[in-house]
SEBANU-115633 format. One line per 5 residues: their letters; for each residue x, y, z of C-alpha. Coordinates in steps of 0.02 Angstrom, whole numbers, plus 50000, padded with zeros to 5 digits. Each point is the difference from the previous one (the first is absolute). Example, Ala and Ser with C-alpha at 12.3 -4.5 7.8 and 13.67 -1.06 7.14 Angstrom:
BEGIN
AS = 50615:49775:50390 | 50069:50172:49967
REM end
This chain:
BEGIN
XXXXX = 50139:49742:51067 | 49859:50083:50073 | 49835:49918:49966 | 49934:50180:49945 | 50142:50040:49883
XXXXX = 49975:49833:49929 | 49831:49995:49951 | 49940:50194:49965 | 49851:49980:49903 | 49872:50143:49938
XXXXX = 49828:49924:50022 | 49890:49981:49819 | 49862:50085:49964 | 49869:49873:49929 | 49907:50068:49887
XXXXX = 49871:49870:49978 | 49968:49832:50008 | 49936:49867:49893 | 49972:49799:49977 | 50001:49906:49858
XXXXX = 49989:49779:49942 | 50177:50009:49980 | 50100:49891:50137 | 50164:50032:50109 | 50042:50172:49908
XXXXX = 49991:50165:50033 | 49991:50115:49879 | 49980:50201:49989 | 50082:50163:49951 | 50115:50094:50070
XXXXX = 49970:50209:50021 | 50135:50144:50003 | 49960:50102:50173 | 49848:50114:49923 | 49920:49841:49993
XXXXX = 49946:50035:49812 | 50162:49953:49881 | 50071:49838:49971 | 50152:49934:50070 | 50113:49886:49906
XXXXX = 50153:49936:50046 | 49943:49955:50168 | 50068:49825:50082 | 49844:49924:50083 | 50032:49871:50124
XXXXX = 49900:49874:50092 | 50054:49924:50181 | 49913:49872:50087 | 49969:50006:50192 | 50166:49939:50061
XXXXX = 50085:50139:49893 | 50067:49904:49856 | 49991:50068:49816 | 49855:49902:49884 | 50007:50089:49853
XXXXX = 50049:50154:49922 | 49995:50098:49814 | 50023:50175:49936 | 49824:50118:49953 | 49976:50031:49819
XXXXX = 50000:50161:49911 | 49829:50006:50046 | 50038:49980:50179 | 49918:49807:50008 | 50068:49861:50090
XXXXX = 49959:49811:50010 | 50057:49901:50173 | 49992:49824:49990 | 49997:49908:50150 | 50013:49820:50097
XXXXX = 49830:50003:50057 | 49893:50075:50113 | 50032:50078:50151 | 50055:50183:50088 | 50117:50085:49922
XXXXX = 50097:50176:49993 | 50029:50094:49839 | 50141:50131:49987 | 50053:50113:49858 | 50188:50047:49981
XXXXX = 50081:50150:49876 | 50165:50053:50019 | 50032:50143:50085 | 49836:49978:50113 | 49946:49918:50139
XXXXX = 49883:49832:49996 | 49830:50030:50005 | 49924:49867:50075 | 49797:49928:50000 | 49944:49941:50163
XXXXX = 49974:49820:50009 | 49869:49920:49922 | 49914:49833:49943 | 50003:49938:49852 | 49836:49874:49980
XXXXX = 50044:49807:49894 | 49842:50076:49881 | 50044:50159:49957 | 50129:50130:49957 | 50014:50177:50095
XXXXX = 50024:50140:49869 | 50079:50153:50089 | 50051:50177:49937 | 50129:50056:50082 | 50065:50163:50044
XXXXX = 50194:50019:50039 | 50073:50099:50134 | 50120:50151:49975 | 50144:49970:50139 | 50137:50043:49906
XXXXX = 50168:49905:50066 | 50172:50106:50029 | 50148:49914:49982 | 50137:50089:50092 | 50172:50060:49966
XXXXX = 50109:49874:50045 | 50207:50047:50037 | 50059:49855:50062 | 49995:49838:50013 | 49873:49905:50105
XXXXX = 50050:49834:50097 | 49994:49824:49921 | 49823:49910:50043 | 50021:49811:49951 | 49861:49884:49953
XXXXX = 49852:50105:49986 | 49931:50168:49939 | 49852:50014:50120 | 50075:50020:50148 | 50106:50136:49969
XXXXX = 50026:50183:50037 | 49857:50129:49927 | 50124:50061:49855 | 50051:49836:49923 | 49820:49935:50031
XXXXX = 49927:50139:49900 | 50126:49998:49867 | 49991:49822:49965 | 49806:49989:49999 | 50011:50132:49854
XXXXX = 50110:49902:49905 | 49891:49844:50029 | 49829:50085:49916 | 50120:50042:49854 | 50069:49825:49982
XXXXX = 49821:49933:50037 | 49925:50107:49851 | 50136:49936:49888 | 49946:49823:50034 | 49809:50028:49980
XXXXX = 50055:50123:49849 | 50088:49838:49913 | 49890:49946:49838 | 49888:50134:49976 | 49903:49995:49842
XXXXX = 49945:50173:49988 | 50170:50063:49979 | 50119:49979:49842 | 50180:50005:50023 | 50151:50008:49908
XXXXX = 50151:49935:50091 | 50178:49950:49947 | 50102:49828:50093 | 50189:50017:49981 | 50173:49901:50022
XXXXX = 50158:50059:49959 | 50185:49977:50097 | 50127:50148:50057 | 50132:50030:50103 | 50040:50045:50168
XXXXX = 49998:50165:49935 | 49836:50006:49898 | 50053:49994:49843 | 49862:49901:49892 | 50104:49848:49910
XXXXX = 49953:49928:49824 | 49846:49922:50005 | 49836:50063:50083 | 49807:49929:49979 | 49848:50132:50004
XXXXX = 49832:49910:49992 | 49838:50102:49974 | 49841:49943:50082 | 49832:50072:49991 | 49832:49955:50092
XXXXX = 49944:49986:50167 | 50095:50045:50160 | 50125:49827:50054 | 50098:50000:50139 | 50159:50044:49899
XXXXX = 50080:49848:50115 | 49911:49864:50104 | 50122:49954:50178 | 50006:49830:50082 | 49888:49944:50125
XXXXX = 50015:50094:50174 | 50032:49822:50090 | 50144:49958:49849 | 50103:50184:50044 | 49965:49945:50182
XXXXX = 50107:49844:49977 | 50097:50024:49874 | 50047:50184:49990 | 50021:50136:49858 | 50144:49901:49896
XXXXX = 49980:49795:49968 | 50123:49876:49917 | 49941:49907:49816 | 50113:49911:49944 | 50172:50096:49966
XXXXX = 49903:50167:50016 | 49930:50119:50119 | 49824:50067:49986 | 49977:50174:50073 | 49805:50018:50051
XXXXX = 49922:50193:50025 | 49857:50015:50115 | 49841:50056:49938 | 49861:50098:50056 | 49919:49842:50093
XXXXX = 50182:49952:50080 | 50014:50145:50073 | 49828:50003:50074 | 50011:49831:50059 | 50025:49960:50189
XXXXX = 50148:49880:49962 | 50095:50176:49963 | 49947:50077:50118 | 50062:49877:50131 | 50179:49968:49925
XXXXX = 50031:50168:49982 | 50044:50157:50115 | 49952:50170:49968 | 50050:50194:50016 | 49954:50169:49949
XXXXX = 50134:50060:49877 | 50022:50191:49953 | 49983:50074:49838 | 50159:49953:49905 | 50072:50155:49885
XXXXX = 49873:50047:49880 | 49875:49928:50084 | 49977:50144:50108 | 49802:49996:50001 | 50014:49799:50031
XXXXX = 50001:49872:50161 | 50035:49835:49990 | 49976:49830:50085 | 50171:49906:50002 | 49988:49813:50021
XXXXX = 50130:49864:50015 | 50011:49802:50079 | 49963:49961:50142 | 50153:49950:50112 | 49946:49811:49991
XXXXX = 50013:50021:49795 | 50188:50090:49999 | 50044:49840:49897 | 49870:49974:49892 | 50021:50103:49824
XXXXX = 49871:50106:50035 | 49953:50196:49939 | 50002:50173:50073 | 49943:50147:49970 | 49898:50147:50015
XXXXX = 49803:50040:49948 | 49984:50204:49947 | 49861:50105:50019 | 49967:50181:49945 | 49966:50077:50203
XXXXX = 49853:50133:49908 | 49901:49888:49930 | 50053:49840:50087 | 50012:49892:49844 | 50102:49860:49959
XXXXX = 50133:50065:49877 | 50156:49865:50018 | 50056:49822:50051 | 50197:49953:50006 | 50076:49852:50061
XXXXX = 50148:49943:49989 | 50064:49791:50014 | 50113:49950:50165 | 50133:49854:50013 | 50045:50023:49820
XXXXX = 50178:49929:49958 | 50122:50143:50032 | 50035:49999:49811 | 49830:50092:49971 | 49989:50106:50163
XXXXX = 50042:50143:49907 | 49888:49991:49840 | 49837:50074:50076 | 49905:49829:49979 | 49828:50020:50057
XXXXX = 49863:50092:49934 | 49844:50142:49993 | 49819:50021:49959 | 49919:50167:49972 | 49815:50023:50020
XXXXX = 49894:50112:49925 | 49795:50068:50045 | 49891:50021:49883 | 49857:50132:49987 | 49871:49851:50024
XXXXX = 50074:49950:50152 | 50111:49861:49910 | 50161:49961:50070 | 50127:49919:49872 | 50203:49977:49994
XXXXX = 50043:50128:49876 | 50216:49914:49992 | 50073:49832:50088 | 50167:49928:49968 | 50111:49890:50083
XXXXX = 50188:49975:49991 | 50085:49814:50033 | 50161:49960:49990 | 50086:49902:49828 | 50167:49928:50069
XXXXX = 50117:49882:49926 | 50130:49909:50059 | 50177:50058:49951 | 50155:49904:49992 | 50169:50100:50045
XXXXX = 50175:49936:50024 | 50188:50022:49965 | 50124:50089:50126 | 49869:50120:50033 | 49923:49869:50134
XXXXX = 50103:49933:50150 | 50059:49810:49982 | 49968:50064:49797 | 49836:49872:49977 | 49829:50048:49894
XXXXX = 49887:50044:50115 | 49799:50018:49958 | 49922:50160:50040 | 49837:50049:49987 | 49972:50175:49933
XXXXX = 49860:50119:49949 | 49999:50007:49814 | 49821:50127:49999 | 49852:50046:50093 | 49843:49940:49920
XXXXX = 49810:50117:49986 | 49863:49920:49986 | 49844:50144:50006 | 49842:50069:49947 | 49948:50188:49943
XXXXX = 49801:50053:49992 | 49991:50110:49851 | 49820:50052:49998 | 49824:49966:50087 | 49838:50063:49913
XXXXX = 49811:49971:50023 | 49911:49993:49866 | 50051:50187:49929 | 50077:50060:50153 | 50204:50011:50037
XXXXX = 50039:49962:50171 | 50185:49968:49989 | 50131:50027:49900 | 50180:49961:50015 | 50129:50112:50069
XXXXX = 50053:50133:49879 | 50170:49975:50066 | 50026:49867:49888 | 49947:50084:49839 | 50111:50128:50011
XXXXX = 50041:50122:49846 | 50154:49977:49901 | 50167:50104:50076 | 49910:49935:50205 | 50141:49981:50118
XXXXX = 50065:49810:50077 | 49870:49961:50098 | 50028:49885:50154 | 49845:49918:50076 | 50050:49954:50178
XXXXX = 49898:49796:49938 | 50026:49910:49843 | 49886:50016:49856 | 49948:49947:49828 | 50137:50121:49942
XXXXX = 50130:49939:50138 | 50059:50058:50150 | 50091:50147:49913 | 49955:50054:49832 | 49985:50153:49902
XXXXX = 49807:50011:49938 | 49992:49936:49831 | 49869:49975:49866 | 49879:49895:49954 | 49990:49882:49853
XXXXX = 49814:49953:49955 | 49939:49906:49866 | 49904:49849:49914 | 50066:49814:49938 | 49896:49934:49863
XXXXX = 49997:49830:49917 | 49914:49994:49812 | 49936:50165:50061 | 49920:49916:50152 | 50041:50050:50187
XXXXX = 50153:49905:50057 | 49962:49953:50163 | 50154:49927:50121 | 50131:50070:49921 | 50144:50039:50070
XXXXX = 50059:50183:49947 | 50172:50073:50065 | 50103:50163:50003 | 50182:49971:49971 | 50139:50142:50006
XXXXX = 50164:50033:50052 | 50044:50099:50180 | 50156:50148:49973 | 50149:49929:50097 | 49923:49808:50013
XXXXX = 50063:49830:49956 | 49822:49922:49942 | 49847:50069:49932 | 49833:50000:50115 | 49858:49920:49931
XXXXX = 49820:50044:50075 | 49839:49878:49931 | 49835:49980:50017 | 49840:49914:49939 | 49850:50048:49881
XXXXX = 49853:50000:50069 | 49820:49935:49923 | 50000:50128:49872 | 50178:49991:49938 | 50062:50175:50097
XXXXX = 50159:50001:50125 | 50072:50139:50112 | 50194:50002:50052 | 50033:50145:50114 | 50169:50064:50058
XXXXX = 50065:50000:49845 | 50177:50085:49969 | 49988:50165:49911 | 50118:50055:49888 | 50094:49827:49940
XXXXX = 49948:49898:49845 | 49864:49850:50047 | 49979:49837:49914 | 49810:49953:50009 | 49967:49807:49968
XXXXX = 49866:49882:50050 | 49964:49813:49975 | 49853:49873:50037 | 50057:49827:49986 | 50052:49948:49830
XXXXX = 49966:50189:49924 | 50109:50150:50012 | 49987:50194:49958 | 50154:50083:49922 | 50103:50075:50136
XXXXX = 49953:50181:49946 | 50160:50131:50056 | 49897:50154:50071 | 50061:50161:50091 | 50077:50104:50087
XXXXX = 49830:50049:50074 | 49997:50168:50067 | 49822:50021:50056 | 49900:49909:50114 | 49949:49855:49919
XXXXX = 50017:49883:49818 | 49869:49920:49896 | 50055:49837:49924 | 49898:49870:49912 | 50078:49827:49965
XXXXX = 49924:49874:49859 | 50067:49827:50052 | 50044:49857:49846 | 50086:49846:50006 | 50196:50002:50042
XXX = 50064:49982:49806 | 50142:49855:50000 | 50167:49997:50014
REM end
């Protein structure tokens, strides 16, 4: 690609200059273009002379940043926002005694993606040298999936986020047992991929033992060079109802066709130019599972404060088993061993809510707190409420123990489906204070409540129909009485 396509920069303003005792670091804030309001949200990144990446972090709310670096020496600074061109410092040197303290003003050079039809050609083993489109596209989706990284364990904001694991069918339909976890705290990366050099050599799905273990790529995995070289890329057109989307397809290289690998395609909103979807899908599955949509997503969301987060994740695997037929029904009329799919396991994560301190920057879809008599809704990726689920209620509530918080317990929902064979059972686990949350629950069906911790039990408590929005139930555990 064209060394001037590749490298557009918008020249900082500095603002002013300043040295302090501190060593290798460079720290300063970073200014919205009237050169007078703070801009947070901002990746700052340091590169030495020969061009390679030192360090990098996100400004505060306050606009600050902190650069930490190897040592002394020249070095370039460049600021990165989605949606905007780099600004770039000039080079400059960075003395072994003392820190330079910049302010920094950002440029305005807005970037248009544009409207793409059809598909581009397959580029293979890079994304730099590439044609202007693709280039552009992918170095927007980078800044997101850099900000996500950098946005990983931040203390000043508090989330609420749920993990889940259930099993369906090939169809969707949710099976008996499903696992919501609530979490609160600090950002985490809601899931941590192998080493770059590890997907390099072994690819995406690995033997242990009798099983298979299905690895996603995270934000760092997909940034990595490793992918980058073992993987070809193309423009892809907005899919339906993605209209006001363009995509980045990727899939194996030709020298990885046998390796079980993933492919997919990285989404972002053309307007703004901001990272809205990742898909991938597993290759060289056994045939048995080819069908079953085994793979996975990850949905990002920004924040007002310049925060980038995954707002849903799940991944499907495979569960086969191996099937033993026979009779005339076979040639020769021997038992023959078959391996089937039995289900298709989800394994996920849902961000509920992000505050600072008394502000709400996030809240979950309202899609999936839907008022009683809501239509079947169908989300085209599996959730905490399955892959196809009419919006239920929620049942909320507090497990004590001698009228202390019961923490660890393990609460569940139990009721029968119209028309099924078994009932579906969705659980959970009390937090510090005693208090659980179990969404997607059925509306208009009986519920058994129940909840245990170790050696003590609460009396399963029959509750229902509900026919609003949500239940209150509290649950006093006691010892299980004998037999």
């Amino acid at each position: 690609m064209d060394q001037a396509i590749r490298r557009v920069l918008c020249v900082a303003t500095v603002v002013a200059w300043a040295t302090s005792a501190d060593a290798q670091a460079i720290r300063g804030t970073v200014l919205q273009a009237d050169s007078s309001s703070r801009a947070p949200g901002v990746i700052v990144v340091a590169s030495d002379e020969r061009g390679q990446v030192v360090a990098r972090t996100l400004s505060t709310d306050v606009g600050d940043f902190d650069l930490q670096l190897p040592g002394a020496g020249k070095y370039t600074v460049r600021l990165l926002r989605v949606g905007f061109r780099p600004t770039a410092v000039p080079v400059f040197e960075v003395p072994a005694s003392g820190t330079q303290g910049l302010r920094l003003v950002l440029g305005t050079e807005t970037v248009v993606l544009s409207a793409v039809t059809v598909r581009t050609e397959n580029v293979c083993g890079s994304t730099e040298d590439t044609g202007r489109v693709l280039a552009q596209i992918w170095e927007e989706a980078r800044k997101a999936l850099t900000a996500t990284e950098l946005s990983a364990g931040s203390r000043v904001l508090d989330v609420e986020w749920q993990a889940f694991q259930f099993l369906m069918d090939r169809a969707g339909n949710r099976s008996r047992d499903q696992y919501v976890l609530p979490h609160r705290g600090a950002t985490e990366r809601p899931f941590v991929s192998v080493s770059a050099d590890s997907l390099l050599r072994d690819g995406y799905v690995v033997t242990d033992g009798n099983d298979l273990v299905y690895r996603a790529p995270d934000a760092a995995a997909l940034l990595s060079d490793e992918f980058a070289a073992t993987h070809c890329f193309r423009v892809e057109p907005p899919a339906g109802g993605r209209s006001q989307w363009v995509g980045v397809a990727f899939r194996p290289t030709p020298a990885r066709d046998r390796m079980r690998e993933i492919m997919g395609t990285v989404w972002l909103d053309r307007a703004t130019a901001e990272l809205r979807l990742l898909e991938f899908a597993y290759t060289n599955l056994p045939p048995e599972a080819g069908d079953a949509g085994i793979g996975g997503y990850v949905e990002y969301v920004r924040l007002a404060t310049g925060h980038w987060l995954v707002a849903r994740w799940a991944i499907r695997t495979p569960h086969m088993v191996v099937r033993t037929v026979g009779g005339s029904a076979i040639p020769g009329g021997g038992r023959v061993d078959r391996v089937a799919l039995a289900a298709v396991g989800v394994t996920g994560g849902e961000l509920l809510s992000v505050r600072r301190a008394s502000d709400s920057l996030y809240l979950a879809d309202a899609s999936l707190v839907a008022t009683e008599g809501s239509a079947v809704v169908t989300p085209a990726r599996p959730s905490a409420c399955g892959a196809a689920y009419r919006p239920g209620a929620t049942v909320r509530g507090k497990v004590t123990n001698a009228s202390l918080p019961a923490e660890g317990a393990v609460v569940s929902a139990t009721w029968r489906v119209v028309g099924a064979s078994a009932d579906v059972t969705l659980s959970t686990v009390t937090d510090r204070r005693g208090e659980f949350t179990i969404p997607c629950v059925a509306r208009g069906v009986p519920l058994t409540i129940a909840a245990s911790l170790g050696d003590l039990r609460g009396a399963p408590s029959a509750v229902g129909p509900i026919s609003g929005g949500a239940l209150a139930v509290d649950i006093q555990l006691g010892p299980v009485p004998p037999r």
